[in-house]
KEKE-3310 file (N, C-alpha, C; in steps of 0.2 Angstrom, whole numbers, plus 5000, padded with zeros to 4 digits):
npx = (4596:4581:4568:4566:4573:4585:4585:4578:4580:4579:4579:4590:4602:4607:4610:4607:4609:4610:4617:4631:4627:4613:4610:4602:4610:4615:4617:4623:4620:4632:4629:4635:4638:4627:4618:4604:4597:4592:4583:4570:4565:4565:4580:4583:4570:4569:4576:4565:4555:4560:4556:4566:4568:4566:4575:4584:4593:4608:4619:4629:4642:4652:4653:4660:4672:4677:4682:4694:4692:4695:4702:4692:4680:4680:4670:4664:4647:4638:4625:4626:4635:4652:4659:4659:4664:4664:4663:4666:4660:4669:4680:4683:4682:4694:4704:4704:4710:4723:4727:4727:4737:4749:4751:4752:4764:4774:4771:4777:4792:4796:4797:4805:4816:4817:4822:4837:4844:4845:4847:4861:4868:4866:4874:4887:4888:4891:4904:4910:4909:4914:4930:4934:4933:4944:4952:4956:4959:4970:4978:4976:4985:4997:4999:5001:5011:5022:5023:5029:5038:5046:5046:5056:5067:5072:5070:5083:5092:5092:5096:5110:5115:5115:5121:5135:5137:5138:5149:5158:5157:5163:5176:5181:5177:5185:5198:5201:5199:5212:5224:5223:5228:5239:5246:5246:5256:5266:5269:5263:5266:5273:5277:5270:5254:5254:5255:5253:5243:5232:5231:5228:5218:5209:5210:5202:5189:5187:5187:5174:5167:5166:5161:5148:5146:5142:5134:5122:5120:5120:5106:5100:5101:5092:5079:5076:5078:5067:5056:5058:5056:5042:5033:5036:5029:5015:5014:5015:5000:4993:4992:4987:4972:4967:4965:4959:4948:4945:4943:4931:4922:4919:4917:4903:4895:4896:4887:4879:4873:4872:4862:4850:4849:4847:4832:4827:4827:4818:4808:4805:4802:4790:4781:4780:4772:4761:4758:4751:4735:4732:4736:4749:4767:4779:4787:4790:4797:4808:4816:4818:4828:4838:4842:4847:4859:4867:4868:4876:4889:4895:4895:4906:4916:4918:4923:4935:4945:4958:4964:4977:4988:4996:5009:5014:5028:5037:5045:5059:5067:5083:5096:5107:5125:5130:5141:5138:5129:5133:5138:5144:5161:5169:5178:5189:5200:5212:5219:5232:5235:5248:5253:5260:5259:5263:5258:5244:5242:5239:5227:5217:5222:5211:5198:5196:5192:5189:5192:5182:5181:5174:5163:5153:5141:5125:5115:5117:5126:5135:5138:5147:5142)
npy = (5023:5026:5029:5047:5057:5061:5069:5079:5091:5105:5102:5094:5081:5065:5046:5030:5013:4994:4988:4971:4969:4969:4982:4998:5010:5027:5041:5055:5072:5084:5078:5065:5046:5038:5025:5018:5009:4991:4980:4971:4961:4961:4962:4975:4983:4986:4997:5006:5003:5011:5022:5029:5038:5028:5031:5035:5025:5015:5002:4989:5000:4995:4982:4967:4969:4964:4972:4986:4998:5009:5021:5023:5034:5032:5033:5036:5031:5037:5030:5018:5002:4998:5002:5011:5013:5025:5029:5040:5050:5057:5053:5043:5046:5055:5045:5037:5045:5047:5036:5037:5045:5041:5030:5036:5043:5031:5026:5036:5036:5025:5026:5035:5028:5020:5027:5028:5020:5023:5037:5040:5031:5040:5051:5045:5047:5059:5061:5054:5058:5072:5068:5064:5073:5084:5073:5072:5086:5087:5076:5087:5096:5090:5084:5098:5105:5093:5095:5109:5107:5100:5107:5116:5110:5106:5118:5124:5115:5119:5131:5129:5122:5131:5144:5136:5136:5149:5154:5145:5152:5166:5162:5157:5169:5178:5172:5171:5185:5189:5185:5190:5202:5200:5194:5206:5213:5206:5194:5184:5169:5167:5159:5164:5165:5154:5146:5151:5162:5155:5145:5156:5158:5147:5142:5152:5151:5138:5140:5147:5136:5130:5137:5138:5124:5122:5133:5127:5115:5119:5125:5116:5106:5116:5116:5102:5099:5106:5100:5088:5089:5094:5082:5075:5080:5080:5067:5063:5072:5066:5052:5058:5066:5048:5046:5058:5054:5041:5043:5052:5043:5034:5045:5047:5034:5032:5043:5041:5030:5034:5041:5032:5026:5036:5037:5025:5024:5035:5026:5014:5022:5029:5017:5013:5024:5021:5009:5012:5013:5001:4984:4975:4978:4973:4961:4971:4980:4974:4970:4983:4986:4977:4978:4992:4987:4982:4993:5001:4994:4995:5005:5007:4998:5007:5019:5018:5022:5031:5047:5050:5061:5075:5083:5091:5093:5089:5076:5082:5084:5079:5082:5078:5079:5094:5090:5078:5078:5075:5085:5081:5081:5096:5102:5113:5113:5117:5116:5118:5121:5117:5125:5130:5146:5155:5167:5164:5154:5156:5162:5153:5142:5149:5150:5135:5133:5130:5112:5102:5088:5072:5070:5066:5071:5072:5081:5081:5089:5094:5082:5069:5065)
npz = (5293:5287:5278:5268:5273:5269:5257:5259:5257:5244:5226:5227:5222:5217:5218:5218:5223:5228:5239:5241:5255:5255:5260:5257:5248:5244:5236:5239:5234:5239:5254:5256:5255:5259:5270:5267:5277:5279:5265:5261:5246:5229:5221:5213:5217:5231:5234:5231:5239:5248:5245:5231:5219:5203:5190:5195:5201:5200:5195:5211:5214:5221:5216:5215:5201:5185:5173:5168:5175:5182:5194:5210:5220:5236:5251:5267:5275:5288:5292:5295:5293:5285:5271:5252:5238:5223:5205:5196:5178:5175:5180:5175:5160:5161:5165:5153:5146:5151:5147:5134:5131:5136:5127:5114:5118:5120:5106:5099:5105:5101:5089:5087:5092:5081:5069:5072:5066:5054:5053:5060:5050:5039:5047:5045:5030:5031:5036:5030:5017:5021:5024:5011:5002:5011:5009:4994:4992:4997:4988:4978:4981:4985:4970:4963:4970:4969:4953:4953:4957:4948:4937:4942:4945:4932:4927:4934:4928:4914:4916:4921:4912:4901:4909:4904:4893:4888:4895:4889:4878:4879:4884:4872:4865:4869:4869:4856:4853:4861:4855:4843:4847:4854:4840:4831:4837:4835:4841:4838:4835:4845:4862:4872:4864:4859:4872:4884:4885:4879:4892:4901:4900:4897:4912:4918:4914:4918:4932:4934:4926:4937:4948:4940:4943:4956:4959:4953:4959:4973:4972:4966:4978:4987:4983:4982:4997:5002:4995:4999:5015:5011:5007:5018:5028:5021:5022:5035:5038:5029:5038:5049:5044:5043:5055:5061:5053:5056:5073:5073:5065:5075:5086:5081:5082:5096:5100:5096:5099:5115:5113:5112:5120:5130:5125:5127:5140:5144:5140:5148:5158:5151:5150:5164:5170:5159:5164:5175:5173:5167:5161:5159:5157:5160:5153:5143:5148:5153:5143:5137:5147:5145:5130:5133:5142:5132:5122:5131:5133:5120:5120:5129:5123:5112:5117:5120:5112:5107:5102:5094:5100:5092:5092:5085:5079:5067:5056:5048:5031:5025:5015:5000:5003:4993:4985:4982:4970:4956:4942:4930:4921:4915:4916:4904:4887:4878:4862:4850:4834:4823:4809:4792:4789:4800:4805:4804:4813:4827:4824:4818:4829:4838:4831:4831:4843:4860:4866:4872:4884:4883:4893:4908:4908:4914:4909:4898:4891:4878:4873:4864:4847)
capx = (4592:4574:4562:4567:4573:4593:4581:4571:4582:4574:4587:4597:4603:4608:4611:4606:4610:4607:4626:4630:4626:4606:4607:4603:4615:4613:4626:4618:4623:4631:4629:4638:4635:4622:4615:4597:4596:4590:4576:4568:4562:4570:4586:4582:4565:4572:4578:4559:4551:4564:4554:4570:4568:4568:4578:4592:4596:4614:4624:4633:4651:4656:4651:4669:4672:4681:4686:4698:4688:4703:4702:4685:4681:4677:4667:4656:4640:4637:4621:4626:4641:4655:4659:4658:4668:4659:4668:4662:4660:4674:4685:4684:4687:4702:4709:4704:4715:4730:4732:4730:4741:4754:4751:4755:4772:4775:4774:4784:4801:4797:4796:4813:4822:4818:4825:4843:4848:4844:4853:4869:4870:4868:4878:4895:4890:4893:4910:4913:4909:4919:4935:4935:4934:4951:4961:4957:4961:4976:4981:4979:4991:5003:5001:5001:5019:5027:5024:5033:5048:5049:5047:5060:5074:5071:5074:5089:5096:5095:5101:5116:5117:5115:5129:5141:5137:5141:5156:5163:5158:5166:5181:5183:5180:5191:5206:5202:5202:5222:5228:5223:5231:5247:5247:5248:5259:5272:5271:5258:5269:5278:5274:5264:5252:5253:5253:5253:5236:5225:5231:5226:5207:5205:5211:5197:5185:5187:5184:5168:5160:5164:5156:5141:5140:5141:5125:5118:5121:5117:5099:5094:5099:5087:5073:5076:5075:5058:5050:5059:5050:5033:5033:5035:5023:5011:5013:5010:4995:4987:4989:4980:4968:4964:4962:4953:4941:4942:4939:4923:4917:4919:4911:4896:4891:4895:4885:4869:4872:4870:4854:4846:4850:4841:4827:4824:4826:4811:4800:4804:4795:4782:4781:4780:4765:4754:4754:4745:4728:4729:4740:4756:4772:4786:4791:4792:4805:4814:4818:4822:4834:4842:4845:4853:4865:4870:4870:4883:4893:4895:4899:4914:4920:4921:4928:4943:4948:4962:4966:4983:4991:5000:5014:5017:5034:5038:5052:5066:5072:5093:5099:5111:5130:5133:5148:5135:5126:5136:5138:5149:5168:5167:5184:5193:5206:5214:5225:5235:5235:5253:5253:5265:5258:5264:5254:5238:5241:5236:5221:5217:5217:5207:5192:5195:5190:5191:5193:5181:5184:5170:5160:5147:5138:5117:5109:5118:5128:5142:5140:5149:5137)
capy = (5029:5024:5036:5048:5062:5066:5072:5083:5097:5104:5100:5091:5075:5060:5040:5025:5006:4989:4984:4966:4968:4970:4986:5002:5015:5033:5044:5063:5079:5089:5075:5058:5040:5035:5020:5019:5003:4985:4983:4966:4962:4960:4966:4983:4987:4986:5006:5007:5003:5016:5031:5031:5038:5024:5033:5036:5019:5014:4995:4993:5002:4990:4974:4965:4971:4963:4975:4992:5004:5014:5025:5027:5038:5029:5039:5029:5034:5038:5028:5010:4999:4997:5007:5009:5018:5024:5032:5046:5047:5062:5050:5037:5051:5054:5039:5034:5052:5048:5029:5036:5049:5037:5026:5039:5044:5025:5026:5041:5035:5019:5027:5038:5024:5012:5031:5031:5018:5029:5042:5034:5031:5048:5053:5043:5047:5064:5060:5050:5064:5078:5066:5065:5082:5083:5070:5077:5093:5084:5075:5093:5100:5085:5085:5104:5106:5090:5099:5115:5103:5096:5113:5120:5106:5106:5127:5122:5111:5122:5137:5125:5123:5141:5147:5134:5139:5156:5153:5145:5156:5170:5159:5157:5175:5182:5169:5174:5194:5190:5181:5196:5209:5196:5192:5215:5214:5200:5189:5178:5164:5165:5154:5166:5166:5148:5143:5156:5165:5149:5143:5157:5159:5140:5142:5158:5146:5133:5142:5149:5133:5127:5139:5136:5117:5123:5136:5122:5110:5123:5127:5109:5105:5120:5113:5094:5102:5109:5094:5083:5091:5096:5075:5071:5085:5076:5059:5066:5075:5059:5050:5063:5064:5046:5047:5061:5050:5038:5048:5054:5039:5031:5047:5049:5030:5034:5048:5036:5022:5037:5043:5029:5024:5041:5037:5019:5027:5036:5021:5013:5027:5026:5009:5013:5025:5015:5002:5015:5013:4995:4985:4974:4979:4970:4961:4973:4985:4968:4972:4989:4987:4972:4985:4998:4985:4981:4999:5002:4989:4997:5013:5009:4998:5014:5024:5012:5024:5035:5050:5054:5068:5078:5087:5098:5090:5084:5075:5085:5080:5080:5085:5077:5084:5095:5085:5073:5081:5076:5089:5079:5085:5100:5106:5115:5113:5120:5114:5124:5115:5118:5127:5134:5150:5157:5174:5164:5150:5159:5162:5147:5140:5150:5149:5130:5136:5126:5106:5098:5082:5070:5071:5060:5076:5069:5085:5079:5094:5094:5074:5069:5056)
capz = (5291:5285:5273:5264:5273:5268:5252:5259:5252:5237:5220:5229:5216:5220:5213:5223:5222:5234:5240:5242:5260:5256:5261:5250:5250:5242:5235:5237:5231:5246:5257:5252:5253:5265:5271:5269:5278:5275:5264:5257:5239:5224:5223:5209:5220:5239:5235:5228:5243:5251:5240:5227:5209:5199:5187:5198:5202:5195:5198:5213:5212:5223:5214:5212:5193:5179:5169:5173:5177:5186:5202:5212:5226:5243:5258:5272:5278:5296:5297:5294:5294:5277:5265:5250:5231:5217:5200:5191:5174:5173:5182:5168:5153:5161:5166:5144:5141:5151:5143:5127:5132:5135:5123:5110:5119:5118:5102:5099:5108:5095:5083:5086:5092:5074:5066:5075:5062:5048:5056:5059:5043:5036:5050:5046:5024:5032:5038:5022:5013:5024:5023:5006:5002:5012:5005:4988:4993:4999:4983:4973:4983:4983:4964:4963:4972:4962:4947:4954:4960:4944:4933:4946:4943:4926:4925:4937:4923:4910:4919:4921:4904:4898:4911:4902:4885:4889:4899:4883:4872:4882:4884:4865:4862:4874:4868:4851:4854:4865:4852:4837:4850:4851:4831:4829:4843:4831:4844:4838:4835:4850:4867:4876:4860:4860:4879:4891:4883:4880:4898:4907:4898:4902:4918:4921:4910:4921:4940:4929:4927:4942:4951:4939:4944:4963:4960:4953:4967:4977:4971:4966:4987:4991:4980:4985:5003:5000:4991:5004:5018:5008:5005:5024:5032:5017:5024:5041:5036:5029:5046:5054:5041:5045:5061:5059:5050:5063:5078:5069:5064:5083:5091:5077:5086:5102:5102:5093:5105:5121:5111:5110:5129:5133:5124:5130:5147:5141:5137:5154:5162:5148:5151:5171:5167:5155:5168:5180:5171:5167:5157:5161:5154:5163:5150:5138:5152:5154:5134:5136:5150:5140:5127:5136:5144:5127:5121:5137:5130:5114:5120:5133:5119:5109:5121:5120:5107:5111:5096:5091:5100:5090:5096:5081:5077:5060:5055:5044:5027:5024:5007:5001:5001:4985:4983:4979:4964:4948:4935:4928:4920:4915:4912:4899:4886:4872:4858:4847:4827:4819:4803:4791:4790:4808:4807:4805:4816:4833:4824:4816:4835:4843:4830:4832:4849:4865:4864:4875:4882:4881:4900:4911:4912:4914:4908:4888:4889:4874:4874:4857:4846)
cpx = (4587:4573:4568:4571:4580:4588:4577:4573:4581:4582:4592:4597:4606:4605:4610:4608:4609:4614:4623:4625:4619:4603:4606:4605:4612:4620:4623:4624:4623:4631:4634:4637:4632:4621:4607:4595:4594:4583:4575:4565:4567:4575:4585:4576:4565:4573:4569:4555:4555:4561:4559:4568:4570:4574:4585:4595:4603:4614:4627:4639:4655:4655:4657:4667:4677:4685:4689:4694:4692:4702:4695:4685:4676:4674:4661:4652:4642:4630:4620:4633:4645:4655:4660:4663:4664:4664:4664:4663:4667:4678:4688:4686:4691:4708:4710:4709:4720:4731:4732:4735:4749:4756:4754:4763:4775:4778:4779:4790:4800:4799:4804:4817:4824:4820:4833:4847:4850:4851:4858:4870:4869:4873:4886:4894:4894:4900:4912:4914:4914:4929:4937:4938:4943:4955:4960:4961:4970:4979:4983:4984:4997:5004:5005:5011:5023:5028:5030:5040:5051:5050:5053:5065:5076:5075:5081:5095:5098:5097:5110:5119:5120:5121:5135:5143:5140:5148:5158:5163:5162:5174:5184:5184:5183:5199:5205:5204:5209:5222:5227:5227:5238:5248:5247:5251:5268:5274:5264:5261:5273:5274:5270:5256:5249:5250:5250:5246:5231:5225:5228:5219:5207:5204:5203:5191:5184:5183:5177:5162:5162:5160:5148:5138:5139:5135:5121:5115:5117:5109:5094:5095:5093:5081:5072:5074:5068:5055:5051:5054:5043:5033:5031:5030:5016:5010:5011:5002:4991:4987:4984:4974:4964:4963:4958:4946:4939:4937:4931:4919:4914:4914:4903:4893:4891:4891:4875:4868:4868:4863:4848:4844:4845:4835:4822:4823:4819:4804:4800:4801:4790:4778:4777:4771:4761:4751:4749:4737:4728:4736:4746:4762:4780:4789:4793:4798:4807:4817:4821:4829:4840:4847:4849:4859:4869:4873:4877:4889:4896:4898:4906:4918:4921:4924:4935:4947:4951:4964:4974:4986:4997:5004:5014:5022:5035:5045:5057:5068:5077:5094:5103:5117:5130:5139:5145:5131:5131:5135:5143:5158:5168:5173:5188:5197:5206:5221:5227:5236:5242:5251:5257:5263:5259:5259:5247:5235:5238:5229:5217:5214:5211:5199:5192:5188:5189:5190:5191:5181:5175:5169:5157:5141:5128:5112:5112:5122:5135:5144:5142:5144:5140)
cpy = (5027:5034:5040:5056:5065:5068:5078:5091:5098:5104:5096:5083:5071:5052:5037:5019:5001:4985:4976:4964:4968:4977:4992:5007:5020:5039:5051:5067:5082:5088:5069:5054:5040:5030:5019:5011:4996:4985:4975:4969:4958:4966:4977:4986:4985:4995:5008:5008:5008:5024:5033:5030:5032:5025:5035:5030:5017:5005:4997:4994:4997:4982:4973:4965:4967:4964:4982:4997:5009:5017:5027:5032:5035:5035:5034:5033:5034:5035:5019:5008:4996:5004:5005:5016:5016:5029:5036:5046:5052:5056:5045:5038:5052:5050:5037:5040:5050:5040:5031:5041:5047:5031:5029:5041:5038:5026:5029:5040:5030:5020:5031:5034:5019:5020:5033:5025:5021:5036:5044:5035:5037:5052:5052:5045:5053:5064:5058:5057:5070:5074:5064:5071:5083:5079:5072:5084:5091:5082:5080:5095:5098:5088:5092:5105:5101:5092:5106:5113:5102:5102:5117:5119:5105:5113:5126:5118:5115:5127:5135:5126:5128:5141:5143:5135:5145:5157:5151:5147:5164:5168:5158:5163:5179:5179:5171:5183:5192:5190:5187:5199:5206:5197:5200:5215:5211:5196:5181:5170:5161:5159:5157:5166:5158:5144:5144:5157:5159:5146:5145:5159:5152:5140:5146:5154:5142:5135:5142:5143:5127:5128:5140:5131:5119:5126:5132:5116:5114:5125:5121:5107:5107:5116:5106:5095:5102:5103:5087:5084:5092:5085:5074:5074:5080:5067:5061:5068:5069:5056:5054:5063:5054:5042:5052:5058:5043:5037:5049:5050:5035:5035:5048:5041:5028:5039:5045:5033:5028:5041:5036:5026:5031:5039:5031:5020:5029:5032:5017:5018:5029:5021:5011:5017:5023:5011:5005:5014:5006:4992:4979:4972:4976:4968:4965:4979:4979:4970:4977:4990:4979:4975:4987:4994:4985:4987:5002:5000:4992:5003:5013:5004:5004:5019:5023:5016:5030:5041:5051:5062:5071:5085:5093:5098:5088:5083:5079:5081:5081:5078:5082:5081:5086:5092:5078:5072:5083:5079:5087:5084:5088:5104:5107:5114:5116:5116:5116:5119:5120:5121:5133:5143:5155:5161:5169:5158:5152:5161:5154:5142:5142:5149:5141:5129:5132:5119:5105:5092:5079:5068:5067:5065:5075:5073:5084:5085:5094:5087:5075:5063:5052)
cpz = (5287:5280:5268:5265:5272:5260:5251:5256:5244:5232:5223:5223:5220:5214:5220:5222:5229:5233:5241:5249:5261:5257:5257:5253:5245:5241:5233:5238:5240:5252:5261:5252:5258:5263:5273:5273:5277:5272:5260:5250:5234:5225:5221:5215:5227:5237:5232:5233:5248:5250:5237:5220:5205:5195:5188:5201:5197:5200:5205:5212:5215:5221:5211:5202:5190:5175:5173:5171:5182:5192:5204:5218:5232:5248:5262:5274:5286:5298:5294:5294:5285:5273:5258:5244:5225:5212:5195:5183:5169:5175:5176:5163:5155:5163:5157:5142:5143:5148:5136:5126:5131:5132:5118:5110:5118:5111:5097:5099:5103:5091:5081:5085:5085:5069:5066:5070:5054:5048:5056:5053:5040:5039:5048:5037:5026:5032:5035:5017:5014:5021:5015:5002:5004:5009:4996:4987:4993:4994:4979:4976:4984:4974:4961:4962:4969:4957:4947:4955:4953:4938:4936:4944:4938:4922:4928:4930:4916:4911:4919:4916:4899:4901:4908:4898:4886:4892:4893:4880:4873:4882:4877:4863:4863:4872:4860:4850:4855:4861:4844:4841:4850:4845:4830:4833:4840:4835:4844:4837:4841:4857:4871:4871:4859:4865:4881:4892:4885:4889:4901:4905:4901:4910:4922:4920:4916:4931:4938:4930:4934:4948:4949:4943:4952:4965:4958:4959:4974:4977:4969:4973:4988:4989:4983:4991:5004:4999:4997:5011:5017:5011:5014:5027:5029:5021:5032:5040:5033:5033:5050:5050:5042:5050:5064:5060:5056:5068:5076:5069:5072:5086:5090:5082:5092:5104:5099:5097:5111:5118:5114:5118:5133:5130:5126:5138:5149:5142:5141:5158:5158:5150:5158:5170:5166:5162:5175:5179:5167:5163:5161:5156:5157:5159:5145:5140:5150:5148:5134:5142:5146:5135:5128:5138:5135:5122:5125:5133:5124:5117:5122:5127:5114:5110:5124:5115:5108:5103:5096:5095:5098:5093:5091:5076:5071:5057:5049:5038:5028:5015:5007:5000:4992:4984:4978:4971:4958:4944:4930:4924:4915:4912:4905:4897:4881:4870:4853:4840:4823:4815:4800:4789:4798:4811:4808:4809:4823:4830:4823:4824:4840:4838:4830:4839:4856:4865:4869:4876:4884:4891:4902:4913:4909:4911:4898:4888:4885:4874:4865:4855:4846)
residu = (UNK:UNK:UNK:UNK:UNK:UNK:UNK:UNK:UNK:UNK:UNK:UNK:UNK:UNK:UNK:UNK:UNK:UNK:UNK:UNK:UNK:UNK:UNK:UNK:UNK:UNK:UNK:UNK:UNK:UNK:UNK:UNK:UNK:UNK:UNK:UNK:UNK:UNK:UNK:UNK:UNK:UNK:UNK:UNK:UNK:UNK:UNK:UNK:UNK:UNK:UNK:UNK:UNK:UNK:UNK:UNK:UNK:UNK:UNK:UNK:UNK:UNK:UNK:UNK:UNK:UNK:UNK:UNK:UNK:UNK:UNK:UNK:UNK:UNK:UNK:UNK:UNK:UNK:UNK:UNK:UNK:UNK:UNK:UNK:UNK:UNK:UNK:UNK:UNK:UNK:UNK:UNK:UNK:UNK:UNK:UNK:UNK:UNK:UNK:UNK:UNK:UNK:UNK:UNK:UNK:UNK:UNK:UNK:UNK:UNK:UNK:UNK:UNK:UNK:UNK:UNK:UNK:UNK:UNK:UNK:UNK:UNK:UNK:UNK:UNK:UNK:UNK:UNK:UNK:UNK:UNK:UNK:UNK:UNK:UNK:UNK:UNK:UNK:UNK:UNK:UNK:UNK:UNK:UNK:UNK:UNK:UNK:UNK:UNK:UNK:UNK:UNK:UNK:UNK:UNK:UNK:UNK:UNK:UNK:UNK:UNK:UNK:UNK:UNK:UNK:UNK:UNK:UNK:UNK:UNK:UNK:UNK:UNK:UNK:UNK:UNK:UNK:UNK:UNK:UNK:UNK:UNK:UNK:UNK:UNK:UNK:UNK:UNK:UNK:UNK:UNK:UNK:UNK:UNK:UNK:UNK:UNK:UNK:UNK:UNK:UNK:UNK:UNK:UNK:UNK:UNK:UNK:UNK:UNK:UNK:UNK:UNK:UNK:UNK:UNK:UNK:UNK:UNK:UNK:UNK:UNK:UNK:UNK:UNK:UNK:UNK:UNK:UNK:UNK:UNK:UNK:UNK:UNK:UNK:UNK:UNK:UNK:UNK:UNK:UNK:UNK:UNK:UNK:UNK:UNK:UNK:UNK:UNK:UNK:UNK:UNK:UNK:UNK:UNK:UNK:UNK:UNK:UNK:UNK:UNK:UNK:UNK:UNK:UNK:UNK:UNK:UNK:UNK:UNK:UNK:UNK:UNK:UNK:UNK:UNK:UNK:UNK:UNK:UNK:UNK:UNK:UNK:UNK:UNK:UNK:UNK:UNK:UNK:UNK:UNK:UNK:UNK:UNK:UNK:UNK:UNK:UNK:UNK:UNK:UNK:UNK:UNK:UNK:UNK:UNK:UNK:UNK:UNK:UNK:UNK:UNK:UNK:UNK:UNK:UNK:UNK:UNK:UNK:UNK:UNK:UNK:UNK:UNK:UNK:UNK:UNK:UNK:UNK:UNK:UNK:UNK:UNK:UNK:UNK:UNK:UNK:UNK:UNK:UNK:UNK:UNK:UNK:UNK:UNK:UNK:UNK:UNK:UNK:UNK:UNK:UNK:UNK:UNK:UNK:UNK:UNK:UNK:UNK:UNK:UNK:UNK:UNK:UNK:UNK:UNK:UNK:UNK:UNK:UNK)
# end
C-alpha cells in the first residue's frame, strides 16, 4: 500500500515506525497496522518519504526488547507480509499497578507470617494465665475445707469431752441425792447405801459414756468421710487441670502451625502472580513449600495428642471402723472410805465422788499429772 491514502479520513490518528523488515508499517485509528511498504533511505526518513508526520514516528515495537515491557497487542495488515505487536501506554500502567499490586500482598503475608511467633506467645501467656487462675482457685478451696475439717474434729473433740464432764457430774449428783434419801431412810450404813446404789449410778454412768465415745466415733467417721473424699475429687481435679493445660497449650500451636500453612499457601500464589509481569520466584516458592512441609510435620506430631476422657467416676474414700477411733477407757468406779461416823459415811463417799482410773484417752480428758 503506497501514498498516503488509509489517511485520507479527516482526524483520524495514527503512529508510524520502519520494522526490521525495511518496511514502514502504520498503526491508525479505526484501521490497524498497515504496511506502507518498502521504502529506502535512512532508517527514521523511509516513513518521511511515505508523507508521515514526523511527529508521529515511534521505535519499532517489534525490535527484540531487553527489558519487560509486558503484554502487547499483535494485528497484521492486509497489505504486506508479517506482523507485527505494539503496547499501549494504558497497558504498561497497568501491568506497573498489578506488580505493585502484588508486591504489596507479598509483603503483607510476610509480614503476618514474621507476627505468628508473637502470637503464639501471647497465646499460650493466655493459657498460663487461665490455668493459674484455676489452680489457685483450687488451693483456696483445698485450704478453705481443711480448715473446716480441722475446726469440725476439734468441735467433735470437745463435744466428747463436754458430754463426759456432764455424765459424771450427773453421776456424782444423782449417787449423792440416793444416798441422802437412804441416810433419812436409816439405811445409810447398810449395803444397799454402800454397794447396790453406787453400782447401779456407775453402771448407768458408764452406758452414758459409752454411747458419748460411739457419737463420737460416729461423727469424726462422717467428717473423716467427707474430707477423705473432698482430698481424692481434689487430686483428680488437678489431673484434669493439667491436662487441661496441656491440651490448650498443644492445640493453641496447632492452630498457629495451620495459620501459618494458610498463609504460606498465600505467598505461593502471590509468588505465582508477581512472576506474571516479570520477575523469577522459584526459589523463593521452593522456600515456602519447604515451610509448610515442616509446618505439617509439626502439626501431625501434635495431633499425637490424646486428652483424658473422663468418665465422671471418682474413687471413694473408706473410713475407718468406729471400733477403730480410741476414746480410750472411760469407765467408772466408786469407792466407799470407811469412817467411824456411819450416818456420815454415805455421805463423805459420794462427795468424794467417783474414782476415775487413770485412761489412754488422746483428747487429755481427766489424765492424772
Amino acid at each position: 500500500m503506497a501514498g498516503t491514502s488509509v489517511f485520507d479520513a479527516q482526524g483520524r490518528d495514527y503512529r508510524w515506525w520502519v520494522g526490521q523488515d525495511n518496511n514502514v508499517w502504520a498503526n491508525v485509528e479505526g484501521v490497524g497496522v498497515v504496511n506502507l511498504g518498502q521504502a529506502s533511505g535512512v532508517m527514521k526518513n523511509r516513513g518521511a518519504k511515505q508523507g508521515m508526520d514526523e511527529s508521529k514516528w515511534i521505535e519499532d515495537p517489534n525490535k527484540p526488547a531487553s527489558n519487560d515491557q509486558g503484554q502487547v497487542l499483535t494485528t497484521t495488515s492486509g497489505a504486506g507480509s508479517g506482523s507485527y505487536s505494539t503496547k499501549s501506554a494504558d497497558d504498561i500502567a497497568l501491568e506497573n499497578r498489578m506488580r505493585g499490586i502484588y508486591d504489596r500482598e507479598i509483603a503483607d503475608i510476610n509480614n503476618n507470617l514474621n507476627s505468628q511467633d508473637s502470637q503464639l506467645e501471647n497465646e499460650l501467656k493466655s493459657v498460663e494465665n487461665e490455668y493459674n487462675t484455676y489452680k489457685n482457685e483450687q488451693q483456696s478451696s483445698y485450704n478453705a475445707n481443711e480448715n473446716d475439717y480441722n475446726k469440725s474434729t476439734l468441735q467433735n473433740q470437745q463435744n466428747l469431752q463436754t458430754n463426759r464432764n456432764e455424765i459424771t457430774n450427773r453421776a456424782s449428783s444423782g449417787l449423792r441425792g440416793l444416798l441422802r434419801i437412804l441416810g433419812a431412810m436409816g439405811a445409810g450404813g447398810g449395803s444397799v447405801a454402800r454397794y447396790e446404789a453406787p453400782g447401779m449410778v456407775t453402771s448407768q454412768a458408764n452406758a452414758e459414756m459409752s454411747n458419748a465415745g460411739q457419737t463420737y466415733a460416729q461423727n469424726q467417721s462422717n467428717l473423716d468421710t467427707d474430707w477423705g473424699n473432698y482430698k481424692e475429687q481434689y487430686e483428680n481435679d488437678k489431673k484434669k487441670l493439667e491436662d487441661w493445660r496441656e491440651g490448650q497449650i498443644k492445640a493453641k500451636k496447632q492452630a498457629n502451625y495451620e495459620k501459618r500453612n494458610s498463609l504460606l499457601a498465600d505467598l505461593v500464589t502471590a509468588y505465582g502472580n508477581r512472576a506474571q509481569y516479570g520477575g523469577d520466584y522459584g526459589d523463593n516458592i521452593n522456600k515456602v513449600y519447604d515451610q509448610i512441609a515442616g509446618n505439617r510435620s509439626k502439626i501431625n506430631d501434635l495431633g499425637k495428642f490424646a486428652a483424658p476422657n473422663y468418665t465422671g467416676m471418682t474413687s471413694v474414700y473408706k473410713s475407718p471402723d468406729l471400733a477403730s477411733y480410741d476414746t480410750g477407757n472411760t469407765n467408772l468406779t466408786t469407792q466407799v472410805t470407811e469412817s467411824n461416823t456411819s450416818a456420815s459415811s454415805p455421805i463423805l463417799a459420794a462427795l468424794q465422788g467417783l474414782n476415775k482410773k487413770k485412761t489412754n484417752n488422746p483428747y487429755a480428758y481427766n489424765k492424772e499429772a
